[in-house]
ROSE-4610 file (N, C-alpha, C; in Angstrom, 1 decimal, always signed):
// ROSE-4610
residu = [X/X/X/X/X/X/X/X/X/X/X/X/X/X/X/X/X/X/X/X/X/X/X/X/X/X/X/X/X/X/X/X/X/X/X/X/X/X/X/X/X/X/X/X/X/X/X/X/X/X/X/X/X/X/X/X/X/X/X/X/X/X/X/X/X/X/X/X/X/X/X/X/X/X/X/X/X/X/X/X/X/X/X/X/X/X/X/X/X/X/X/X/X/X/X/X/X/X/X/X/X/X/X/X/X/X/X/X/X/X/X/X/X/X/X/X/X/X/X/X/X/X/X/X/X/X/X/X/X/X/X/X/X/X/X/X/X/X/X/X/X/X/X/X/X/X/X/X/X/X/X/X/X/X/X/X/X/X/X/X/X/X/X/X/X/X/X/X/X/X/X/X/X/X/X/X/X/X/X/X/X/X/X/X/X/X/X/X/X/X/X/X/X/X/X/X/X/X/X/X/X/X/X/X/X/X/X/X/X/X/X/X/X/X/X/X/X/X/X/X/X/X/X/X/X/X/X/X/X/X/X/X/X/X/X/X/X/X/X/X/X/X/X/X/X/X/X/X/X/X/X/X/X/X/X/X/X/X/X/X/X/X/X/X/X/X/X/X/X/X/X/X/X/X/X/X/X/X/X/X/X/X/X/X/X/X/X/X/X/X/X/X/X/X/X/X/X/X/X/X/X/X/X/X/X/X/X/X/X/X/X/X/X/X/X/X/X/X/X/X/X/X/X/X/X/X/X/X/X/X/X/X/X/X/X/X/X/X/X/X/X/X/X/X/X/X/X/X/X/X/X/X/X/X/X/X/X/X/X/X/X/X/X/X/X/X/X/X/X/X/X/X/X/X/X/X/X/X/X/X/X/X/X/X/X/X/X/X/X/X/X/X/X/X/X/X/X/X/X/X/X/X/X/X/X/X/X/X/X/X/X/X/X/X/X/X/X/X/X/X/X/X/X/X/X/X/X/X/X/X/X/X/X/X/X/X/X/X/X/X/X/X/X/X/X/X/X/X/X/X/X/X/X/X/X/X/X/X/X/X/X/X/X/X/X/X/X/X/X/X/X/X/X/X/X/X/X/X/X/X/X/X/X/X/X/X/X/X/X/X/X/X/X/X/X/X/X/X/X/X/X/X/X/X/X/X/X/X/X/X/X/X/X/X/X/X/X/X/X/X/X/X/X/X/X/X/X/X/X/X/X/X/X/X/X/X/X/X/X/X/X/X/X/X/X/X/X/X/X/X/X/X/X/X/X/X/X/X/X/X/X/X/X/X/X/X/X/X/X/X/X/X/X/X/X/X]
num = [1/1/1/2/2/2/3/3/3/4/4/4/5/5/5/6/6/6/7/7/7/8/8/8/9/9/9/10/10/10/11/11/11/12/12/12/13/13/13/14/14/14/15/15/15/16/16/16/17/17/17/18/18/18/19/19/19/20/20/20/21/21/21/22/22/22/23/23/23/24/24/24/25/25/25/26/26/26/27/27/27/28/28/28/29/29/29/30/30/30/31/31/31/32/32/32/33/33/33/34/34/34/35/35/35/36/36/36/37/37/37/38/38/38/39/39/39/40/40/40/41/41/41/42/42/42/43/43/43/44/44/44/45/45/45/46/46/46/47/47/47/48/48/48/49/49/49/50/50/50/51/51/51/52/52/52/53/53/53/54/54/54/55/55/55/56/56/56/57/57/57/58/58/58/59/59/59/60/60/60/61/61/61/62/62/62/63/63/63/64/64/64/65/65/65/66/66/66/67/67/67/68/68/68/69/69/69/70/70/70/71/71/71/72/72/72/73/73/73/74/74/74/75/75/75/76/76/76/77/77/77/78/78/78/79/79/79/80/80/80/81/81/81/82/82/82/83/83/83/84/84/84/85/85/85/86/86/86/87/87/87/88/88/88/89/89/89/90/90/90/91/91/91/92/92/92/93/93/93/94/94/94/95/95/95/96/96/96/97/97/97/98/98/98/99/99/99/100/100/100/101/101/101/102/102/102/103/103/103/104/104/104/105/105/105/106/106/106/107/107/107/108/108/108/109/109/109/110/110/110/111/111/111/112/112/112/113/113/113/114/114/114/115/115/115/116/116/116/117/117/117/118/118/118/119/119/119/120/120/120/121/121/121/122/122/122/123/123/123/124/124/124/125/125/125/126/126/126/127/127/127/128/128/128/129/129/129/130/130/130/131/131/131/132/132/132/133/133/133/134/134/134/135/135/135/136/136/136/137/137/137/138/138/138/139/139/139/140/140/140/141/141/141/142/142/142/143/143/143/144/144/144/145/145/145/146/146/146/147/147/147/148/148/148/149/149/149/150/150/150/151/151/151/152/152/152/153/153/153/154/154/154/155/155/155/156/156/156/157/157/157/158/158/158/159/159/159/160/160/160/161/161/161/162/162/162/163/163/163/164/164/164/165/165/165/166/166/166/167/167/167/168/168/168/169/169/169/170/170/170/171/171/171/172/172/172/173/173/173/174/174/174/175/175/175/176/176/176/177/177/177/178/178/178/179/179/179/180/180/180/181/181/181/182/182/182/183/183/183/184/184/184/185/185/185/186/186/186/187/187/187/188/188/188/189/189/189/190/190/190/191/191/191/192/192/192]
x = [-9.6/-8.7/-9.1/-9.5/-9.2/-7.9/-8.1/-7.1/-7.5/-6.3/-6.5/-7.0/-7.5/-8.7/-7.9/-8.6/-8.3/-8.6/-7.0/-7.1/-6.5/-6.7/-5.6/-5.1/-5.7/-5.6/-6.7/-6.1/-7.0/-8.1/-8.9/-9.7/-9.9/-10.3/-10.4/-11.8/-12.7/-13.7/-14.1/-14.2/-14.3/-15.3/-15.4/-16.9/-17.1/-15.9/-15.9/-14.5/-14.1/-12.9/-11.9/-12.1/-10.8/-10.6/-11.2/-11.0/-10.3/-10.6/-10.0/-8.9/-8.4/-7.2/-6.4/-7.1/-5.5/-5.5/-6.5/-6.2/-5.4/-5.5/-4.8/-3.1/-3.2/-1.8/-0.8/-1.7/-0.9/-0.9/-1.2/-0.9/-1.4/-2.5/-3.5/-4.4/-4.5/-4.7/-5.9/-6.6/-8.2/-8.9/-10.4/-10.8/-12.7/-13.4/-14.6/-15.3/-16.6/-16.6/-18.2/-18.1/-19.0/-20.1/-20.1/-21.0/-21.0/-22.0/-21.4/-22.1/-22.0/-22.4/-21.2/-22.1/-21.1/-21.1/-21.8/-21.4/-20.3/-20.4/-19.7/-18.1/-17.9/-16.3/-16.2/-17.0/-17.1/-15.9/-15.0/-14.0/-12.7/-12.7/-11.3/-11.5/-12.8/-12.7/-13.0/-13.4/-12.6/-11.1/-10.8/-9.2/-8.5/-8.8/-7.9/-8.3/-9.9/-9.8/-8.7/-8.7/-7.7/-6.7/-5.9/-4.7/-4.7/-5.4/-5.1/-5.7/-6.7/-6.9/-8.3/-8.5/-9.7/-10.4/-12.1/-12.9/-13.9/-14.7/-16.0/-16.6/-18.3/-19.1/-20.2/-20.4/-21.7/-22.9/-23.8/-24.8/-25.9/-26.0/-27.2/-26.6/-25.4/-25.7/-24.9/-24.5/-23.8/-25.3/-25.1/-25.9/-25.9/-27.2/-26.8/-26.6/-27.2/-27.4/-28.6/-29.2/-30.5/-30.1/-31.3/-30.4/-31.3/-30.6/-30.9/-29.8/-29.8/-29.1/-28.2/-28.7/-28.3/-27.1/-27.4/-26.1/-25.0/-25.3/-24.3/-23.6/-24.4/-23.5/-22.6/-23.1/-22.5/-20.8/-21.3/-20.0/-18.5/-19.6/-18.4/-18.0/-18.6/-18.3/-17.6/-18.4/-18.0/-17.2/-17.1/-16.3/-14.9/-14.9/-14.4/-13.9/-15.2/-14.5/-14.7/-14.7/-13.8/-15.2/-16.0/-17.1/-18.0/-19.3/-20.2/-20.5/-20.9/-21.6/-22.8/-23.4/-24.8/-26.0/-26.7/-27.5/-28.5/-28.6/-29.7/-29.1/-29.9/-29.0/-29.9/-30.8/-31.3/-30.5/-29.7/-28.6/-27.4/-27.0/-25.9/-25.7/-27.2/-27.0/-26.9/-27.7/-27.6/-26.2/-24.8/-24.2/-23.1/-22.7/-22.6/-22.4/-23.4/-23.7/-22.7/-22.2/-21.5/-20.1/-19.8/-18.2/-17.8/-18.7/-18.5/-18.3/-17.2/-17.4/-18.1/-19.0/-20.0/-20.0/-20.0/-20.3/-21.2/-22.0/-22.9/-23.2/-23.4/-23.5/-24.5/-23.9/-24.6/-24.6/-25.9/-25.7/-25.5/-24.7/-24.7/-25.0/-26.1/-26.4/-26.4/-27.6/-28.0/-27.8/-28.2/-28.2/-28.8/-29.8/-31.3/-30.6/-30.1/-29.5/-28.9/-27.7/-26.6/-27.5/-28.4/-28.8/-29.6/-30.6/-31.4/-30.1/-29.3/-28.2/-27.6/-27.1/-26.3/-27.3/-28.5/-29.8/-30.1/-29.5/-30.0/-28.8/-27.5/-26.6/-26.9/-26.5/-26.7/-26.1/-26.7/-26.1/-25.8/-24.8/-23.5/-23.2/-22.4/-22.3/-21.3/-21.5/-20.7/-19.5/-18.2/-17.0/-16.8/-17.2/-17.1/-18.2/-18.0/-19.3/-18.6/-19.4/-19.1/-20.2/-19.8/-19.5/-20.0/-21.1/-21.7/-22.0/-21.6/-19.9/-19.2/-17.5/-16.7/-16.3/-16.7/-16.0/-17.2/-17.8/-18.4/-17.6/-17.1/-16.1/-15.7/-15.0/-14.1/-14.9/-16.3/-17.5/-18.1/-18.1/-19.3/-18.2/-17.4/-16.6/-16.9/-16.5/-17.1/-17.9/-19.3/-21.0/-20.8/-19.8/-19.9/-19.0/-18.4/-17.4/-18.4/-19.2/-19.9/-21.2/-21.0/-22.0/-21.4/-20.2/-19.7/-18.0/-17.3/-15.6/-15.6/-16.7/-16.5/-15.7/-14.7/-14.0/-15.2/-14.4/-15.1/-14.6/-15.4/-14.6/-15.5/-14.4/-15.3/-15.4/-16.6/-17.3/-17.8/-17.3/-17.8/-17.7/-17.6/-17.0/-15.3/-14.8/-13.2/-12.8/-12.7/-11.9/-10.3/-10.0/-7.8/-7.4/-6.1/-5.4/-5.3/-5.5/-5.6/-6.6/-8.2/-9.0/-9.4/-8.6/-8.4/-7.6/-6.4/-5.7/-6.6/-7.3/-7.8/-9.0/-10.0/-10.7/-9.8/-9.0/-8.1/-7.5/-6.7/-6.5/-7.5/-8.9/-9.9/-10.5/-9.5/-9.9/-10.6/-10.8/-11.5/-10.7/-10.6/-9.7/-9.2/-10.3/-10.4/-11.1/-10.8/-11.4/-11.3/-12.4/-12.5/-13.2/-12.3/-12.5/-12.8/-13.5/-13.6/-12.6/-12.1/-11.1/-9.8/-9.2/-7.9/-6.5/-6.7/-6.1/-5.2/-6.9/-6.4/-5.3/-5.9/-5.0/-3.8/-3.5/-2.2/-1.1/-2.2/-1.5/-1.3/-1.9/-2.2/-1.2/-0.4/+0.6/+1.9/+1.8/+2.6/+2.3/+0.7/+0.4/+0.6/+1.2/+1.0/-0.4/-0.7/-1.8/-1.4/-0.4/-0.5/+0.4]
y = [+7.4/+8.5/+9.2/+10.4/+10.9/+11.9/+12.1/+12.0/+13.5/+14.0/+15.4/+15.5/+16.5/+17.0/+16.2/+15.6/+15.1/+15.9/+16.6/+17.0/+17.0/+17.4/+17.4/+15.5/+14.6/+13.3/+12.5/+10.9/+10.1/+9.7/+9.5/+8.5/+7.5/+6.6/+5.3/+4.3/+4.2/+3.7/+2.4/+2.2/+0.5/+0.2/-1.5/-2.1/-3.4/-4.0/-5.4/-5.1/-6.1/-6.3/-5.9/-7.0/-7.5/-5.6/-5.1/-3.2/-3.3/-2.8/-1.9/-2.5/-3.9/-4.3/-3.7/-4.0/-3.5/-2.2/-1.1/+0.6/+0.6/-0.1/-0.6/-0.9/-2.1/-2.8/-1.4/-0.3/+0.5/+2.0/+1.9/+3.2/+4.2/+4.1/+4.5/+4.7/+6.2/+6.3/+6.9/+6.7/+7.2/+6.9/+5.8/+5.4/+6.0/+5.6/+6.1/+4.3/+4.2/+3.4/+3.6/+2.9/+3.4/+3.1/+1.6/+0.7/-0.6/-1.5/-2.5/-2.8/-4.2/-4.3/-3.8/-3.3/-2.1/-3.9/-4.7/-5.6/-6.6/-6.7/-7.7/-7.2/-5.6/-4.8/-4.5/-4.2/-3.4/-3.4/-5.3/-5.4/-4.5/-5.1/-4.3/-3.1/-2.1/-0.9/-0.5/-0.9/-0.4/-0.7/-1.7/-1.9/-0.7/-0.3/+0.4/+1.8/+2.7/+3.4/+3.6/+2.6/+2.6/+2.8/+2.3/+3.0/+3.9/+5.0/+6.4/+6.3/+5.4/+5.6/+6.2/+7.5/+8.3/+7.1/+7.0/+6.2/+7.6/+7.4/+8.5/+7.2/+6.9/+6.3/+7.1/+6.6/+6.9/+6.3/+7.4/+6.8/+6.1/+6.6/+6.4/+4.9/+4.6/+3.3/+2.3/+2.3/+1.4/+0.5/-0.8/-1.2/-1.8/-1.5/-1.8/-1.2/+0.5/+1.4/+2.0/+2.7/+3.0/+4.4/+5.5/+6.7/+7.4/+6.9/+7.8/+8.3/+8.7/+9.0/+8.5/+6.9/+5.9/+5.0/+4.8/+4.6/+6.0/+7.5/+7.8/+8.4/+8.0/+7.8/+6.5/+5.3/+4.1/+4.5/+4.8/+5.5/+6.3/+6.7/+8.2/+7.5/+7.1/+6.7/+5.4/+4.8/+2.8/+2.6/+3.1/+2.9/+4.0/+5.2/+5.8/+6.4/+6.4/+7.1/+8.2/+8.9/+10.1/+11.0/+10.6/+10.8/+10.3/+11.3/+10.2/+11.5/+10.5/+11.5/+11.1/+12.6/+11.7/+13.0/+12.5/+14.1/+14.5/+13.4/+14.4/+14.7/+16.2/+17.6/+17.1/+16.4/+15.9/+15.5/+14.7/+13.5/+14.0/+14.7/+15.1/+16.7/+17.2/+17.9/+17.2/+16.4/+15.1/+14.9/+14.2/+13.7/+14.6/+15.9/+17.1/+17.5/+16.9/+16.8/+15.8/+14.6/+13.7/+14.1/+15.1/+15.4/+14.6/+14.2/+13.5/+14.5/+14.6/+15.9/+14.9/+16.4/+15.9/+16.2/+15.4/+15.4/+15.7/+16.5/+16.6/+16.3/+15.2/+14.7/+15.9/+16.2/+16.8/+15.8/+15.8/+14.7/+16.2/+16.2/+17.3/+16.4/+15.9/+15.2/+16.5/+17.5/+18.7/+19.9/+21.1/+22.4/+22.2/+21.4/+22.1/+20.8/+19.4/+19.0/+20.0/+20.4/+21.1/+22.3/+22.9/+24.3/+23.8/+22.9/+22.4/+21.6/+21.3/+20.3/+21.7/+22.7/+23.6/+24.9/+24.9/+25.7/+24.7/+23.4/+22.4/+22.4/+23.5/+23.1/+23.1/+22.3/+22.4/+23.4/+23.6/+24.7/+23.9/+24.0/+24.6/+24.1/+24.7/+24.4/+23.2/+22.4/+20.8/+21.1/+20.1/+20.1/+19.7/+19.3/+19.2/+18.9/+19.2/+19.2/+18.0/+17.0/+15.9/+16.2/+16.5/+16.6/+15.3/+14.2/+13.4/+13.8/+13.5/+12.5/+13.6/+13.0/+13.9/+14.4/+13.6/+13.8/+15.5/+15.7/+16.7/+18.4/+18.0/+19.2/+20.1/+19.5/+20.9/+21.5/+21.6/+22.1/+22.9/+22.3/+23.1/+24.0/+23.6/+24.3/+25.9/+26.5/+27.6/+28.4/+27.4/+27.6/+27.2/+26.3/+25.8/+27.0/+27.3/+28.6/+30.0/+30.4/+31.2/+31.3/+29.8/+29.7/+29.5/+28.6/+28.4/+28.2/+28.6/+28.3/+26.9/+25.8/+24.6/+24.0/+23.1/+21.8/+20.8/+20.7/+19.6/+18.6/+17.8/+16.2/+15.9/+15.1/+14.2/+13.0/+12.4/+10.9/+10.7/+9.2/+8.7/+8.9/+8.0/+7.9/+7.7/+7.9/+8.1/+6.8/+6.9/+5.5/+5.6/+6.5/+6.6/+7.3/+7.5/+8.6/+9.7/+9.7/+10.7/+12.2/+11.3/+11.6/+12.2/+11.5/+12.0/+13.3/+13.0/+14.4/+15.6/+15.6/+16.8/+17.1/+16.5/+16.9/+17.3/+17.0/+17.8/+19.3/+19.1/+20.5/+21.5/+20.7/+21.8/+23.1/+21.6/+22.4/+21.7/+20.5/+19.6/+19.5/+19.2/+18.9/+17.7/+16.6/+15.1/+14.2/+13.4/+12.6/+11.1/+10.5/+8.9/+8.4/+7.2/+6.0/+4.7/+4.0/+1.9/+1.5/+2.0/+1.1/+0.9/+0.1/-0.5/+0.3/+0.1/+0.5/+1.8/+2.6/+4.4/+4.5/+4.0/+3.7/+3.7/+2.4/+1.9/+3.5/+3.7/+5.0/+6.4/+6.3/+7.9/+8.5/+7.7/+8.6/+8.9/+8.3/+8.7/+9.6/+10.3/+11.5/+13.0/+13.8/+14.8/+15.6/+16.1/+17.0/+18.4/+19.2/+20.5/+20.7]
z = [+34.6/+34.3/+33.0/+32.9/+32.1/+31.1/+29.5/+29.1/+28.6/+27.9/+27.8/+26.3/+25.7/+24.7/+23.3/+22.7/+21.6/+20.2/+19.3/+18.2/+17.3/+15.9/+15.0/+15.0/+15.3/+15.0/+14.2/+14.3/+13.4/+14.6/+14.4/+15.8/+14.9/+15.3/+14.9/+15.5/+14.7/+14.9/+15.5/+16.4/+16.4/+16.6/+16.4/+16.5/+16.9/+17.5/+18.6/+18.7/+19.7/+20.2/+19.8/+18.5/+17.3/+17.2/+16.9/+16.0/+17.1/+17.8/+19.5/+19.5/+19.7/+19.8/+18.7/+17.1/+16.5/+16.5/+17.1/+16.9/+18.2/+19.2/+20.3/+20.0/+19.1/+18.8/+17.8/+17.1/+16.3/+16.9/+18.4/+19.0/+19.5/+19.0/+19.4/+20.5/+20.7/+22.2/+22.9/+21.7/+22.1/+20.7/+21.1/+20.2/+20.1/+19.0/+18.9/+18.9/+19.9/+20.0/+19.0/+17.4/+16.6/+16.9/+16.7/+16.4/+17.6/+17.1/+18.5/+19.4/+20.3/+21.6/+22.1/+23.3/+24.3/+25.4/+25.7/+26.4/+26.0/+24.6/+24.2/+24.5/+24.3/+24.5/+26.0/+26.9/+28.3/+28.9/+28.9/+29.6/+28.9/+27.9/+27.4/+27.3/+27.0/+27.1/+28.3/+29.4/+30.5/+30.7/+30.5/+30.9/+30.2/+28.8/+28.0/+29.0/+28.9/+29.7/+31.5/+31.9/+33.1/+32.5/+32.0/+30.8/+30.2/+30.5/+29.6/+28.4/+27.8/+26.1/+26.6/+25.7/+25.6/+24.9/+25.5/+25.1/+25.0/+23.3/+23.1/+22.6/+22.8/+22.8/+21.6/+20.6/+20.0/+20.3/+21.3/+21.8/+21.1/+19.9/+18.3/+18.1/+18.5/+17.2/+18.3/+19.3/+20.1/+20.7/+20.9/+21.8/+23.0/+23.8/+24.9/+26.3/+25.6/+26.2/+26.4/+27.0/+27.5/+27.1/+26.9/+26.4/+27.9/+29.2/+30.4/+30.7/+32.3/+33.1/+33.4/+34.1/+34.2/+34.0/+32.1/+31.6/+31.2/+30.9/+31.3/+32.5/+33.2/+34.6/+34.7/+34.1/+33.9/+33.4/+31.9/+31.1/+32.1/+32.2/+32.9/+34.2/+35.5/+36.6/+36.6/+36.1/+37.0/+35.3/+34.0/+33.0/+32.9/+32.9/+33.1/+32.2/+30.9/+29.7/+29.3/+28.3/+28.2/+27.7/+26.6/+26.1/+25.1/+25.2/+24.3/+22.7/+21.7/+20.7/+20.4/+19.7/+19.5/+19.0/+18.2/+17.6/+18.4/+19.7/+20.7/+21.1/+21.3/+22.1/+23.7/+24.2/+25.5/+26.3/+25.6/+26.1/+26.3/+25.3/+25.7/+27.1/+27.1/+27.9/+29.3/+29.4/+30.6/+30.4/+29.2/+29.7/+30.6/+30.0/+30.5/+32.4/+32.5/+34.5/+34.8/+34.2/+34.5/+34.0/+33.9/+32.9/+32.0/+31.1/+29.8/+28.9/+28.2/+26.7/+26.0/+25.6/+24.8/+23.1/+22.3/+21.1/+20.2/+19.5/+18.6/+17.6/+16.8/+15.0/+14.7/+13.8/+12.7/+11.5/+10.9/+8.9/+8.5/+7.7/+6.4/+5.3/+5.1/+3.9/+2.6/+3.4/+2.4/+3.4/+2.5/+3.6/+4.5/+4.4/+5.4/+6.3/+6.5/+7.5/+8.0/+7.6/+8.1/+8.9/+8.4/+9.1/+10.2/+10.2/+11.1/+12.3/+12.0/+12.8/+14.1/+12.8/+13.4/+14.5/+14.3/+14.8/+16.1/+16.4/+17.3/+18.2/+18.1/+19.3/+20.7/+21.0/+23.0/+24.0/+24.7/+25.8/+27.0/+27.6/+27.3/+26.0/+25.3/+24.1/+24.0/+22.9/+23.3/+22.9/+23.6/+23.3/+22.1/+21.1/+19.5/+19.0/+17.3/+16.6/+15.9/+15.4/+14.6/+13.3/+12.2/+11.0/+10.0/+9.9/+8.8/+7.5/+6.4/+6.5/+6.2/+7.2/+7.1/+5.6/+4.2/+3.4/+2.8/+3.5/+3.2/+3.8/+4.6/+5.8/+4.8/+3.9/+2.8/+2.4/+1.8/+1.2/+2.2/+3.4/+4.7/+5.6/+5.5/+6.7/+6.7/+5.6/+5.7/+6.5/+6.3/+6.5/+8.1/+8.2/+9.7/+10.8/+10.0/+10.8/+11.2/+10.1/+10.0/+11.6/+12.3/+13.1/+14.4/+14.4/+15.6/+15.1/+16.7/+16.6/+17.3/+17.4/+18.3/+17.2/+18.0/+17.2/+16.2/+15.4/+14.6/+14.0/+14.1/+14.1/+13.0/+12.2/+10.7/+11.0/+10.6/+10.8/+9.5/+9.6/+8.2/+6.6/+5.6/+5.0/+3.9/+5.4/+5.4/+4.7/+3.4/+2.9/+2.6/+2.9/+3.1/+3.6/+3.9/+4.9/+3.6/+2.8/+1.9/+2.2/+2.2/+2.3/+4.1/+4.8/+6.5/+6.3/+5.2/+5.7/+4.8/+4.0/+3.2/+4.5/+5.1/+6.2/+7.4/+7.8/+8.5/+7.9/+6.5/+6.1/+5.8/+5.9/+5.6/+6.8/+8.2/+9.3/+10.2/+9.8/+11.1/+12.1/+13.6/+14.6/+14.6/+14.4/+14.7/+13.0/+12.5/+11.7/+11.9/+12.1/+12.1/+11.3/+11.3/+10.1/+10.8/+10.2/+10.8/+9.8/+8.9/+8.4/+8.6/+9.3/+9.8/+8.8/+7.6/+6.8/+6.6/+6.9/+7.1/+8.3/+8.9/+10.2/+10.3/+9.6/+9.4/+8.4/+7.5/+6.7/+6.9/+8.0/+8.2/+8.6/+9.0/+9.6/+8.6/+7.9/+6.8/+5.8/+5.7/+5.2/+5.7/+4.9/+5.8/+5.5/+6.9/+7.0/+6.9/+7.0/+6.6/+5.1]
């Protein structure tokens, strides 16, 4: 089952079980699966998929995956989750044929990431841009507007709901963290 477009929230990063259960136990209804064996999680994140929770897969750093066809036909069909991310624009055109929204990392480490990142979008153009590290968004957003209106999602480096809500008010749609913590707090920040 899929779930309907994810924005304006926390996502929440996981990276075995134990993560997924507590982004699971605090409500959360669609997770980013960061890091990780993808075998060691498969059951629960299918179970939770069958339940309505948007599952996005980072194809760069999950393991366990093959970067074919194959596995995301795997993903999308026989798992049934929501989408993958990932800075090949190859892959994600492939995932695309399987109605996976697809993700794009961009590193904004420096300009020339960011311009080389943003010069590398995929056609059809992907359902979000993901933004490395999110704590860079307030600074780039701008430069990122200037190129495209796609959603953008901040990854990495999120160390509080502090810090989630200023990448949100800068304009991101989506921000995720691996830390349980933000999690726990975020909702008690406001974002506008």
């Amino acid at each position: 089952m899929r779930t309907p477009g994810v924005l304006g929230v926390m996502l929440p990063a996981v990276r075995d079980g134990a993560s997924l259960n507590q982004a699971l136990d605090l409500g959360y209804r669609q997770v980013l699966v960061e890091r990780g064996s993808l075998l060691a999680m498969v059951g629960p994140l299918a179970g939770a998929a069958r339940q309505g929770i948007a599952i996005f897969v980072n194809l760069d750093g999950v393991e366990g995956l093959a970067p074919d066809s194959a596995a995301l036909a795997f993903l999308a069909t026989d798992l049934g989750f929501s989408g993958v991310l990932s800075v090949k624009p190859h892959l994600l055109k492939d995932a695309s044929r399987f109605r996976l929204r697809t993700i794009q990392r961009i590193h904004a480490l420096d300009s020339t990431g960011l311009e080389t990142g943003l010069h590398s979008l995929v056609s059809p153009a992907p359902y979000a841009i993901a933004i490395a590290p999110a704590v860079a968004i307030p600074q780039v957003m701008p430069h990122i507007r200037s190129s495209t209106s796609a959603p953008i999602w901040g990854t990495g480096f999120i160390a509080s709901a502090q810090q989630a809500a200023e990448v949100l008010r800068a304009g991101a749609a989506v921000v995720s963290s691996a830390r349980v913590e933000v999690w726990r707090d975020f909702g008690g920040v406001p974002v506008s």
